[in-house]
TORPA-4810 file (N, C-alpha, C, O; in nm, 3 decimals):
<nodes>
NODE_1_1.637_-1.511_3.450_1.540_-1.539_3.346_1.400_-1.511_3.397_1.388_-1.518_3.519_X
NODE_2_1.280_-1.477_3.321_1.180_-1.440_3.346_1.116_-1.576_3.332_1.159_-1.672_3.268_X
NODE_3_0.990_-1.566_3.413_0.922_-1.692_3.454_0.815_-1.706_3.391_0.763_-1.817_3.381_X
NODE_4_0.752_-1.575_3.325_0.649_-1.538_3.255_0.669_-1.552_3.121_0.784_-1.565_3.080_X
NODE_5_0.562_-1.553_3.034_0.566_-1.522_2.879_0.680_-1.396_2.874_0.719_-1.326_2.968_X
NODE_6_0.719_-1.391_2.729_0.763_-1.306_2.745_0.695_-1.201_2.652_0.619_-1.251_2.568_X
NODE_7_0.710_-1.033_2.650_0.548_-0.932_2.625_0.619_-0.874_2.557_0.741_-0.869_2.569_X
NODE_8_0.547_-0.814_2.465_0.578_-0.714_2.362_0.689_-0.626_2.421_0.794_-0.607_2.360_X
NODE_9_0.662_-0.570_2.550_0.762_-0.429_2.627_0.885_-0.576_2.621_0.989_-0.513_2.640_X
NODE_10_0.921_-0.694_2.609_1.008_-0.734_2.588_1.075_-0.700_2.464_1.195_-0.726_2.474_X
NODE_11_1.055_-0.668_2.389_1.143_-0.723_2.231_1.114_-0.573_2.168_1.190_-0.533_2.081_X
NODE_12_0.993_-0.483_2.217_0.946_-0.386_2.101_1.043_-0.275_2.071_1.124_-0.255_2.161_X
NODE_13_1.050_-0.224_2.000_1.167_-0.079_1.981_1.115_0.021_2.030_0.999_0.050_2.002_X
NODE_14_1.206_0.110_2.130_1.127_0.193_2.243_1.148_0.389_2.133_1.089_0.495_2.157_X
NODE_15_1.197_0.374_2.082_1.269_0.510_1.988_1.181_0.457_1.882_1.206_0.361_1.809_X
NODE_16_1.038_0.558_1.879_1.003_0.540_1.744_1.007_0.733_1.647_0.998_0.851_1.683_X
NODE_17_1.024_0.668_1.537_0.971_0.798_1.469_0.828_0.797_1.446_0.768_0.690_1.454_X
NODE_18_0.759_0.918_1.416_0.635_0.934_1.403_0.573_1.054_1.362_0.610_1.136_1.445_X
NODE_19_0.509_1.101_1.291_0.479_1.218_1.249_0.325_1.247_1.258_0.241_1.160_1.279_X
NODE_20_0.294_1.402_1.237_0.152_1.432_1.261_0.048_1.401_1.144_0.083_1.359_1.033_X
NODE_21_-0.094_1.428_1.186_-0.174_1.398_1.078_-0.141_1.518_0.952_-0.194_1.520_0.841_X
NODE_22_-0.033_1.620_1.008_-0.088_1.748_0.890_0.092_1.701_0.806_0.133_1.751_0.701_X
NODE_23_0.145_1.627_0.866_0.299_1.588_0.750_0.268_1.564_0.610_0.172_1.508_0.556_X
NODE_24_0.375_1.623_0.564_0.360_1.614_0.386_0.414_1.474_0.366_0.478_1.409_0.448_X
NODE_25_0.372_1.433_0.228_0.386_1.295_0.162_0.587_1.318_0.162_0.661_1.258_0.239_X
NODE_26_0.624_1.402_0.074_0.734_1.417_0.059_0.836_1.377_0.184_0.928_1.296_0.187_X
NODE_27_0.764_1.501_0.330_0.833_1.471_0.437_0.802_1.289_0.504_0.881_1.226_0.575_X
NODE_28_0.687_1.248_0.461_0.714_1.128_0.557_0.825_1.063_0.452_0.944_1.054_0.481_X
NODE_29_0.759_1.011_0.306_0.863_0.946_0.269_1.071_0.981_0.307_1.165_0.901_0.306_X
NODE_30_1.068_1.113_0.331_1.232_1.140_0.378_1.261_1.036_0.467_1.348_0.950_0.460_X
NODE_31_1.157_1.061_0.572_1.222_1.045_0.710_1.187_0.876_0.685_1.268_0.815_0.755_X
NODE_32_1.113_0.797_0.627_1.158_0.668_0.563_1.243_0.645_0.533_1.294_0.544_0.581_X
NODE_33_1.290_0.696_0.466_1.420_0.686_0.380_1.563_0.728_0.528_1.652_0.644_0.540_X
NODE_34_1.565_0.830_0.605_1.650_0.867_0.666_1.695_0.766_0.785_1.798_0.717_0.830_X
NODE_35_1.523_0.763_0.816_1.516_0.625_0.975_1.529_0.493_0.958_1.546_0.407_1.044_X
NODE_36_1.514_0.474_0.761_1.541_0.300_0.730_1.420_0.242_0.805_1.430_0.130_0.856_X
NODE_37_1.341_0.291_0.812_1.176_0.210_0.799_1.049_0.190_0.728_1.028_0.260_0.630_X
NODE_38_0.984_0.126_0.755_0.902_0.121_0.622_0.746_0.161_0.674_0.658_0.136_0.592_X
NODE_39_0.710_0.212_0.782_0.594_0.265_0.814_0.643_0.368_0.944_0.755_0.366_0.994_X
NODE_40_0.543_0.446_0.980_0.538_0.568_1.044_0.423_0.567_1.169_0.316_0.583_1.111_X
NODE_41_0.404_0.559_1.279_0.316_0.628_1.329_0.248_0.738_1.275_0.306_0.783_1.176_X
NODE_42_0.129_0.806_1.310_0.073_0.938_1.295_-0.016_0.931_1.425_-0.102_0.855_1.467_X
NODE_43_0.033_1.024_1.461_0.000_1.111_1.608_-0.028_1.208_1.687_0.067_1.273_1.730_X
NODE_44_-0.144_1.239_1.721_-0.180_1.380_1.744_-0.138_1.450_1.891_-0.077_1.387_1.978_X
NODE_45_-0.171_1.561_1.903_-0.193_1.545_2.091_-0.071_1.517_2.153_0.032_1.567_2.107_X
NODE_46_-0.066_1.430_2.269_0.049_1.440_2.376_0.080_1.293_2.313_0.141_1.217_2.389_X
NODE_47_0.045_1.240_2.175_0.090_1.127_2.143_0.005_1.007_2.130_0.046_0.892_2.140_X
NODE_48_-0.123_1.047_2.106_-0.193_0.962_2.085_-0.224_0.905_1.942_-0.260_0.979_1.850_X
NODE_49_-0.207_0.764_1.929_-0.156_0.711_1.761_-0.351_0.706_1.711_-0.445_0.643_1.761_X
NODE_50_-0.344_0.785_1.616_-0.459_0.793_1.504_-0.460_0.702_1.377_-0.554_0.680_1.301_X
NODE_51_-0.337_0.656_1.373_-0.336_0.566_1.236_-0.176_0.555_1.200_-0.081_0.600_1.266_X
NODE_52_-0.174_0.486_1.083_-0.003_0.418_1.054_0.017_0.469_0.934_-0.075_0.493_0.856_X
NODE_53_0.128_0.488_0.911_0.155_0.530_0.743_0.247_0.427_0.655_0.366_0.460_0.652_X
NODE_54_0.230_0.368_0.619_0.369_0.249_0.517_0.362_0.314_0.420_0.292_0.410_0.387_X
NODE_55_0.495_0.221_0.343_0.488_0.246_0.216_0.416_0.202_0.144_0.439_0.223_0.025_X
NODE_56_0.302_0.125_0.180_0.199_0.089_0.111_0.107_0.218_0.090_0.049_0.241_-0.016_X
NODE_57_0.103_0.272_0.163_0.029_0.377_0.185_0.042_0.479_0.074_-0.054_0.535_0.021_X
NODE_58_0.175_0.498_0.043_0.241_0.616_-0.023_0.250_0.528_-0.194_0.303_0.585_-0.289_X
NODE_59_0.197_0.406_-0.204_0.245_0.389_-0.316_0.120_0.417_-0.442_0.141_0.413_-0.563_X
NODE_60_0.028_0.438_-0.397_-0.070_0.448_-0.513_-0.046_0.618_-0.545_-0.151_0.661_-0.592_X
NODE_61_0.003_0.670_-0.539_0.079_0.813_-0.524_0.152_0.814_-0.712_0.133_0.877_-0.816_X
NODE_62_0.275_0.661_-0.645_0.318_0.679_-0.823_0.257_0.552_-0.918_0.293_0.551_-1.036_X
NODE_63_0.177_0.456_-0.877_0.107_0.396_-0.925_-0.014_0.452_-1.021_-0.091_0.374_-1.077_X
NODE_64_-0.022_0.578_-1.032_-0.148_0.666_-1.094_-0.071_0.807_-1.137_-0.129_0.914_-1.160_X
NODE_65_0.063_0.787_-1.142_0.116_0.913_-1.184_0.095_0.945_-1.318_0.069_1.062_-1.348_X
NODE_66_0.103_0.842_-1.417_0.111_0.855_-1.484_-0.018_0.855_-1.605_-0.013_0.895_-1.722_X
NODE_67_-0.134_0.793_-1.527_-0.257_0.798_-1.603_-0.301_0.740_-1.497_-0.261_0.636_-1.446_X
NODE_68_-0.424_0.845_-1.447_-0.522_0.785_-1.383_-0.614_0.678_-1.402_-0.634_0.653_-1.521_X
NODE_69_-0.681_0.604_-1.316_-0.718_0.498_-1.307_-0.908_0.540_-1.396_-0.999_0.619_-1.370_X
NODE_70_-0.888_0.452_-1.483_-1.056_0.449_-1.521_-1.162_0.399_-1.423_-1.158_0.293_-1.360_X
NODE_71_-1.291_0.525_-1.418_-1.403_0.532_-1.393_-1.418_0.371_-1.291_-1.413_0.369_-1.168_X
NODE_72_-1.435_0.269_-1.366_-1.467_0.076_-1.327_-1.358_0.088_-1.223_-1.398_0.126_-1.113_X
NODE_73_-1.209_0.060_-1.236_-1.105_0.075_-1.134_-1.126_0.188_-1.035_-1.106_0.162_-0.917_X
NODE_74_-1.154_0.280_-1.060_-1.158_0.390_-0.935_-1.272_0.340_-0.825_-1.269_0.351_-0.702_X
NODE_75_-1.355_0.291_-0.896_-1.490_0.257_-0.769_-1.432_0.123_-0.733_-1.457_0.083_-0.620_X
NODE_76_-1.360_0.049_-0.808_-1.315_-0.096_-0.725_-1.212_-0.051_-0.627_-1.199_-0.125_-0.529_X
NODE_77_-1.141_0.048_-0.635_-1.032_0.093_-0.541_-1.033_0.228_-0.489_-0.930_0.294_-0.478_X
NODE_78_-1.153_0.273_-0.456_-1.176_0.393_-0.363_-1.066_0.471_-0.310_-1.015_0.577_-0.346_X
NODE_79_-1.040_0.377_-0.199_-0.935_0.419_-0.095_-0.834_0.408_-0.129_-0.757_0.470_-0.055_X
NODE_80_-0.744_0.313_-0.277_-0.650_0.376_-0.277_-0.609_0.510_-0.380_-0.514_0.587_-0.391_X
NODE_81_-0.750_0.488_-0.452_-0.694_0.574_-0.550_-0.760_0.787_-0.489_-0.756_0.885_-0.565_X
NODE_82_-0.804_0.788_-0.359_-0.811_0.855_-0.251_-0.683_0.860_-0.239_-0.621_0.943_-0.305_X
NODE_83_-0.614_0.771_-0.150_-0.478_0.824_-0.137_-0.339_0.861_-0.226_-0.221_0.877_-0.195_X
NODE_84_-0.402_0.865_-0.332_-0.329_0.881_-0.497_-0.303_1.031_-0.472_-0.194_1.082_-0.499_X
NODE_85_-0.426_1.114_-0.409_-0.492_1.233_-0.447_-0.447_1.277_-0.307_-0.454_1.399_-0.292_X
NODE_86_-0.406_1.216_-0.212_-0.368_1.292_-0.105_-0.205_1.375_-0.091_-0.110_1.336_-0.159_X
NODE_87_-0.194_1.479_-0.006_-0.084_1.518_0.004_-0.042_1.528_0.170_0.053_1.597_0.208_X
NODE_88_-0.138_1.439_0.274_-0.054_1.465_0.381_-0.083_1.356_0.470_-0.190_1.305_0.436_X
NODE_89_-0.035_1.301_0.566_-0.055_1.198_0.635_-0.171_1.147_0.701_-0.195_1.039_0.755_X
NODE_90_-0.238_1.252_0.686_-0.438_1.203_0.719_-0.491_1.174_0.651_-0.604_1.138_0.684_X
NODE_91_-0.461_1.169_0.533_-0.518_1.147_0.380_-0.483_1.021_0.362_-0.567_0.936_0.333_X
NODE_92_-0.315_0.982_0.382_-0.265_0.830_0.349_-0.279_0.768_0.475_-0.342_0.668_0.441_X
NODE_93_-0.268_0.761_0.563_-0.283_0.694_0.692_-0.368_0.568_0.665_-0.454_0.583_0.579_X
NODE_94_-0.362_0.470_0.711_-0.485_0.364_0.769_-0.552_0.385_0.861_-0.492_0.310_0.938_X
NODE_95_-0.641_0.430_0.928_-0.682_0.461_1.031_-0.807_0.381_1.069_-0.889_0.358_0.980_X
NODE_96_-0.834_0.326_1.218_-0.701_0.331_1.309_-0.598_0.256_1.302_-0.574_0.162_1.227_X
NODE_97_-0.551_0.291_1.365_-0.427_0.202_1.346_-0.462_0.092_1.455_-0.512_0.108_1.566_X
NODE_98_-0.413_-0.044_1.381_-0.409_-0.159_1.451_-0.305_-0.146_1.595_-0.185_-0.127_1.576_X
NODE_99_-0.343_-0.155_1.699_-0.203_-0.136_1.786_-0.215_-0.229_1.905_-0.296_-0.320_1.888_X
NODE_100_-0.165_-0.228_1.997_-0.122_-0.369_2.085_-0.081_-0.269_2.231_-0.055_-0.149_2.246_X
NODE_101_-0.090_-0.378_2.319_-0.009_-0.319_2.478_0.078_-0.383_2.509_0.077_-0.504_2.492_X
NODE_102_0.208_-0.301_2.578_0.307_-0.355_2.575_0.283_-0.520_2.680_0.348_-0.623_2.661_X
NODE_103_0.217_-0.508_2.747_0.169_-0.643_2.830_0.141_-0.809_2.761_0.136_-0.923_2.806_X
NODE_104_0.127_-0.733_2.607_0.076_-0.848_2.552_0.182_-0.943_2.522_0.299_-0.908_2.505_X
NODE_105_0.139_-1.073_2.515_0.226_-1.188_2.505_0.253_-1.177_2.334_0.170_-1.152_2.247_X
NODE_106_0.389_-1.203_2.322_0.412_-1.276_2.161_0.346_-1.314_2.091_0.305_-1.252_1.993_X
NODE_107_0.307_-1.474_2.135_0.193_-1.508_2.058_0.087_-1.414_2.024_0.061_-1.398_1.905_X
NODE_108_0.018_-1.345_2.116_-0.072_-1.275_2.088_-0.053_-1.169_1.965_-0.135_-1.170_1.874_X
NODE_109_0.055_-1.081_1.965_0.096_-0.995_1.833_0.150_-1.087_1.742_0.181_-1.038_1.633_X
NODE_110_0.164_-1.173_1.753_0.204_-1.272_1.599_0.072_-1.323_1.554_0.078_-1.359_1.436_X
NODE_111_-0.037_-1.336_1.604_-0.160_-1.392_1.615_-0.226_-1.283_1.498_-0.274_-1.295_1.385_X
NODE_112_-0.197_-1.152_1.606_-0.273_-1.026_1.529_-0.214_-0.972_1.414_-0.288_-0.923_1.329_X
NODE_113_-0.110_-0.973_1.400_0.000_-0.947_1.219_-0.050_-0.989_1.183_-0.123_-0.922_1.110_X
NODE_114_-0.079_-1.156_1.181_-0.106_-1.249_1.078_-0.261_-1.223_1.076_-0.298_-1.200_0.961_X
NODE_115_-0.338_-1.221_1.145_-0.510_-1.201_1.141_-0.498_-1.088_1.041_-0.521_-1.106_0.921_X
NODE_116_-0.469_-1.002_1.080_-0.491_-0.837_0.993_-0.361_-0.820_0.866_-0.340_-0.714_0.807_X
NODE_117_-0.280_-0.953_0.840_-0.149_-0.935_0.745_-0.128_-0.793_0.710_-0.156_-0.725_0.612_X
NODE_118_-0.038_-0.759_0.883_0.025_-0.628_0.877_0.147_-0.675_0.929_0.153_-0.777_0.997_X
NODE_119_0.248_-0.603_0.900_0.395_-0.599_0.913_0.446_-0.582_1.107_0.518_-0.662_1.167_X
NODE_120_0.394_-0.480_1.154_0.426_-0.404_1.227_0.283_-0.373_1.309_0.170_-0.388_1.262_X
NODE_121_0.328_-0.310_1.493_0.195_-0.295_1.572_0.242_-0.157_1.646_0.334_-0.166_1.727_X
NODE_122_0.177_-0.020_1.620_0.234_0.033_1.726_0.174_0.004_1.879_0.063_-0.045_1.901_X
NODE_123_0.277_0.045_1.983_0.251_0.005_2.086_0.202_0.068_2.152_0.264_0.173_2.162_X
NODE_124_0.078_0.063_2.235_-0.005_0.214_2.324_-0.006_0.191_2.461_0.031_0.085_2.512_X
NODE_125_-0.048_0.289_2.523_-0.073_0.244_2.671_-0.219_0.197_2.660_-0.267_0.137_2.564_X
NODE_126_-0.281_0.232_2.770_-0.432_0.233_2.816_-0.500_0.411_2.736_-0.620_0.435_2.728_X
NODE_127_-0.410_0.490_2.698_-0.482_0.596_2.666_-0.418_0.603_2.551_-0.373_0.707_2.505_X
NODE_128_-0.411_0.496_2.501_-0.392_0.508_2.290_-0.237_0.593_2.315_-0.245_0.682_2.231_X
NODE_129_-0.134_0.607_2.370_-0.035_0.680_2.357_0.051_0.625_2.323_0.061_0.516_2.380_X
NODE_130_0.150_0.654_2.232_0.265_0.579_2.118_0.348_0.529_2.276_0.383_0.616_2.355_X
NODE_131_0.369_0.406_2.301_0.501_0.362_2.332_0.612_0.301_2.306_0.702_0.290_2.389_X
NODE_132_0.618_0.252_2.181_0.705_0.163_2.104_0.612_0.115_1.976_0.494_0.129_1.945_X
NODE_133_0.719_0.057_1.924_0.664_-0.020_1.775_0.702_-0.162_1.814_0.777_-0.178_1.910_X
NODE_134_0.651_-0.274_1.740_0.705_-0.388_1.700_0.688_-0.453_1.597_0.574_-0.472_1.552_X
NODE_135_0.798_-0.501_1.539_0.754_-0.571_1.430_0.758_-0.685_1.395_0.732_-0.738_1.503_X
NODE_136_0.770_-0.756_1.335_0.772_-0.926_1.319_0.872_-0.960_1.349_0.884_-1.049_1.434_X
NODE_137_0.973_-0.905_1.293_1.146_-0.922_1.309_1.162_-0.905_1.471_1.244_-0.979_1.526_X
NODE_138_1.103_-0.829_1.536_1.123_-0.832_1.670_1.040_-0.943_1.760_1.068_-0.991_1.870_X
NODE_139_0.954_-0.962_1.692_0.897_-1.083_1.763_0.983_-1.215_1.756_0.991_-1.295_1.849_X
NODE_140_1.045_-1.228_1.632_1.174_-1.337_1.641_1.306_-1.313_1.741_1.386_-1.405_1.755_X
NODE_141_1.317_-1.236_1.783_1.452_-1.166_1.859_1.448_-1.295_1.982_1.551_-1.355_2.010_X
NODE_142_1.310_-1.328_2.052_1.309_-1.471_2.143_1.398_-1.613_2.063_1.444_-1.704_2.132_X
NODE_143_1.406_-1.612_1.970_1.454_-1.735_1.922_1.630_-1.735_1.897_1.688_-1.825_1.838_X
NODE_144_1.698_-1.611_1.956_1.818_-1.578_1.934_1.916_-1.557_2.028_2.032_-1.516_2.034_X
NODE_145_1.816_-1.604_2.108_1.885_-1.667_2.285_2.011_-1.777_2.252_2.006_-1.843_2.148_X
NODE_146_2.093_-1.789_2.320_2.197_-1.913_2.295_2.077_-2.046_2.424_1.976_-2.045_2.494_X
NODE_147_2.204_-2.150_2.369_2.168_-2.285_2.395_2.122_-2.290_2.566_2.026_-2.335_2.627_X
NODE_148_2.241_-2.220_2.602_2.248_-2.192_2.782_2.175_-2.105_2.817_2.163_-2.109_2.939_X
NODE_149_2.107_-2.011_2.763_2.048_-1.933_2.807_1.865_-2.004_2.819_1.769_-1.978_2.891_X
NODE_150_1.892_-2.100_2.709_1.765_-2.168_2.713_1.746_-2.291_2.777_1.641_-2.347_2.810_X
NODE_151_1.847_-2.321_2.789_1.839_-2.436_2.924_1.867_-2.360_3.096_1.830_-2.414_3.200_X
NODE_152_1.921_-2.259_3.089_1.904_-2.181_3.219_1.724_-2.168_3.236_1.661_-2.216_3.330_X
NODE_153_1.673_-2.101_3.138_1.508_-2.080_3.148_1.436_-2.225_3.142_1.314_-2.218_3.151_X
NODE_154_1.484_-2.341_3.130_1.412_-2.427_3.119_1.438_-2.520_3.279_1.367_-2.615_3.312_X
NODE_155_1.546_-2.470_3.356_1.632_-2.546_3.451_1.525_-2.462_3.528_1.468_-2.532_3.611_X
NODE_156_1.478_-2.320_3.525_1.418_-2.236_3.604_1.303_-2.226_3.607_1.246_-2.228_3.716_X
NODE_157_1.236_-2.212_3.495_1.061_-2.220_3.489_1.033_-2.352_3.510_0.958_-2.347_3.607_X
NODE_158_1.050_-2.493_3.474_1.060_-2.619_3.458_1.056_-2.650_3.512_0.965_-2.642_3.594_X
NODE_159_1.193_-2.743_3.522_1.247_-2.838_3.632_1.227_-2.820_3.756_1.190_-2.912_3.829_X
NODE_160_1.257_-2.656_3.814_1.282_-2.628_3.961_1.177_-2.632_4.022_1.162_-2.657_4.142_X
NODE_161_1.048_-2.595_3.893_0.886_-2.592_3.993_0.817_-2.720_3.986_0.716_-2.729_4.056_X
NODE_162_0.860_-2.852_3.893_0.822_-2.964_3.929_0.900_-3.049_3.994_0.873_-3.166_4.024_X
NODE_163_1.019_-2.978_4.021_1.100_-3.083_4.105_1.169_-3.005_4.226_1.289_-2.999_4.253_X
NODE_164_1.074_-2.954_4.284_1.159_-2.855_4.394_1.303_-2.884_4.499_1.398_-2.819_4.542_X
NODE_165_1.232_-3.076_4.510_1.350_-3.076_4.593_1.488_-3.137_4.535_1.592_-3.117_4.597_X
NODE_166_1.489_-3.216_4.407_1.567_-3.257_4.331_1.569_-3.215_4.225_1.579_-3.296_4.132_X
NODE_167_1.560_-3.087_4.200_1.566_-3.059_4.044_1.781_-3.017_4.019_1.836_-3.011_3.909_X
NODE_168_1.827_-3.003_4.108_1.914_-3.015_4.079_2.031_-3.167_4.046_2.154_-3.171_4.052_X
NODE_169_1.925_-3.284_4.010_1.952_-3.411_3.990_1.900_-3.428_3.856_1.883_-3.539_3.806_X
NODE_170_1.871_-3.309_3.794_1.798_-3.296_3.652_1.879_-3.250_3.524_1.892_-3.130_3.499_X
NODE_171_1.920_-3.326_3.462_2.012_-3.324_3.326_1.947_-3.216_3.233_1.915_-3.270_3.127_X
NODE_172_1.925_-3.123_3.235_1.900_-3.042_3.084_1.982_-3.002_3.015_2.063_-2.918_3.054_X
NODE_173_1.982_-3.069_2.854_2.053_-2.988_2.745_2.000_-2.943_2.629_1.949_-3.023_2.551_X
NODE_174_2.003_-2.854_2.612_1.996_-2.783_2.449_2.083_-2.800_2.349_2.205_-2.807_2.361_X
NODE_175_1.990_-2.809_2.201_2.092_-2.834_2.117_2.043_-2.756_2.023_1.946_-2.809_1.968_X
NODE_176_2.086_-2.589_1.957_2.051_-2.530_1.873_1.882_-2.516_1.929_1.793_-2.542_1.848_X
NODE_177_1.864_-2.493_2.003_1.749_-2.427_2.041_1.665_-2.518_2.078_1.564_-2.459_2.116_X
NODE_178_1.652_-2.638_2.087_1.581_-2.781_2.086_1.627_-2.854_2.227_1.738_-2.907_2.234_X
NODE_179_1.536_-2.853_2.335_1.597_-2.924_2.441_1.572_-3.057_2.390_1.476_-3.112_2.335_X
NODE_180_1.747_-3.110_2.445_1.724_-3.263_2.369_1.733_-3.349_2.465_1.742_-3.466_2.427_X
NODE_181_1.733_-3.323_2.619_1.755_-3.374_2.730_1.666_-3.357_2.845_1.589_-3.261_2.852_X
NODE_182_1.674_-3.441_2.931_1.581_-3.416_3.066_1.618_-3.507_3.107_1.580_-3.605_3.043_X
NODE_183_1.689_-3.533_3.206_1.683_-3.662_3.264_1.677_-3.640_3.400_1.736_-3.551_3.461_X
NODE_184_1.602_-3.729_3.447_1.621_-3.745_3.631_1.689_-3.883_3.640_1.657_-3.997_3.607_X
NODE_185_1.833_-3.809_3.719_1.889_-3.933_3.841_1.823_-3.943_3.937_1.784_-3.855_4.013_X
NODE_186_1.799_-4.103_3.940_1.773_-4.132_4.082_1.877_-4.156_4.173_1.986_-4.187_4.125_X
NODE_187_1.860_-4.145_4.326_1.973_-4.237_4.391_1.964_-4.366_4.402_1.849_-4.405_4.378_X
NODE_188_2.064_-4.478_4.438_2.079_-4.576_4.414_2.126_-4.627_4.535_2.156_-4.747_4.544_X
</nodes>
């Protein structure tokens, strides 16, 4: 068990798809549809992330298909009704894209989803370069440890460093994810 927080390069998905700033609307939505995800990197260069694509992105596309938005609505919604009018992934993109290092603690990317209420973070190095994605759902993946596995990490980070020389006189149990135990025997 690790002794540390545990970091994004823990849980994040290392296989991302991702496409360039010059991809067609058509082609990203495919490869949505093909990869079963709901946003995209966009990436230039040897992989450096410029911005994100969702399906948020792509939806004012058929939201205005059918009658464009009046004069009052167009200036209240600039940018999306901009990306109404776009046809390639530099056009719909968010840019920049919100993104994270794989170093970072959990909390910290659950912190930042929720600050910026985005779904998903791609992951960069030190030179903005795609290394993974994560998404919320992966930030839960910590809570899907069994009972023993969480009383092993609690017998190990815990007990053993406040009780070096008797921590093996130390009762820990878990119950559904909830340590419900601690006990120290004494001798008698």
């Amino acid at each position: 068990m690790t002794s540390t927080p545990y970091t994004v390069a823990d849980v994040m998905t290392r296989k991302v798809i991702a496409v360039t700033p010059s991809t067609g609307f058509k082609d990203i939505a495919a490869a949505m549809k093909r990869w079963k995800v709901t946003a995209l990197p966009v990436i230039e260069g040897e992989g450096r992330v410029v911005g994100l694509v969702s399906e948020a992105d792509l939806l004012p596309k058929e939201e205005f298909h059918e009658s464009g938005p009046g004069l009052i609505e167009q200036m209240r919604r600039l940018g999306e009704t901009a990306k109404a009018g776009s046809t390639q992934a530099e056009g719909l993109m968010t840019s920049p894209a919100v993104t994270i290092r794989p170093d970072a603690t959990l909390p910290r990317a659950a912190r930042l989803m929720a600050d910026r209420h985005i779904k998903r973070l791609p992951v960069v190095d030190a030179d903005g370069t795609l290394q993974g994605i994560v998404s919320r759902a992966d930030l839960l993946k910590v809570f899907l440890r069994t009972d023993e596995d969480l009383a092993s990490e609690i017998r190990h980070t815990v007990v053993e460093r406040l009780f070096p020389l008797s921590h093996k006189s130390v009762a820990v149990t878990v119950d559904q994810g909830i340590a419900t135990t601690g006990q120290v025997r004494t001798a008698t």
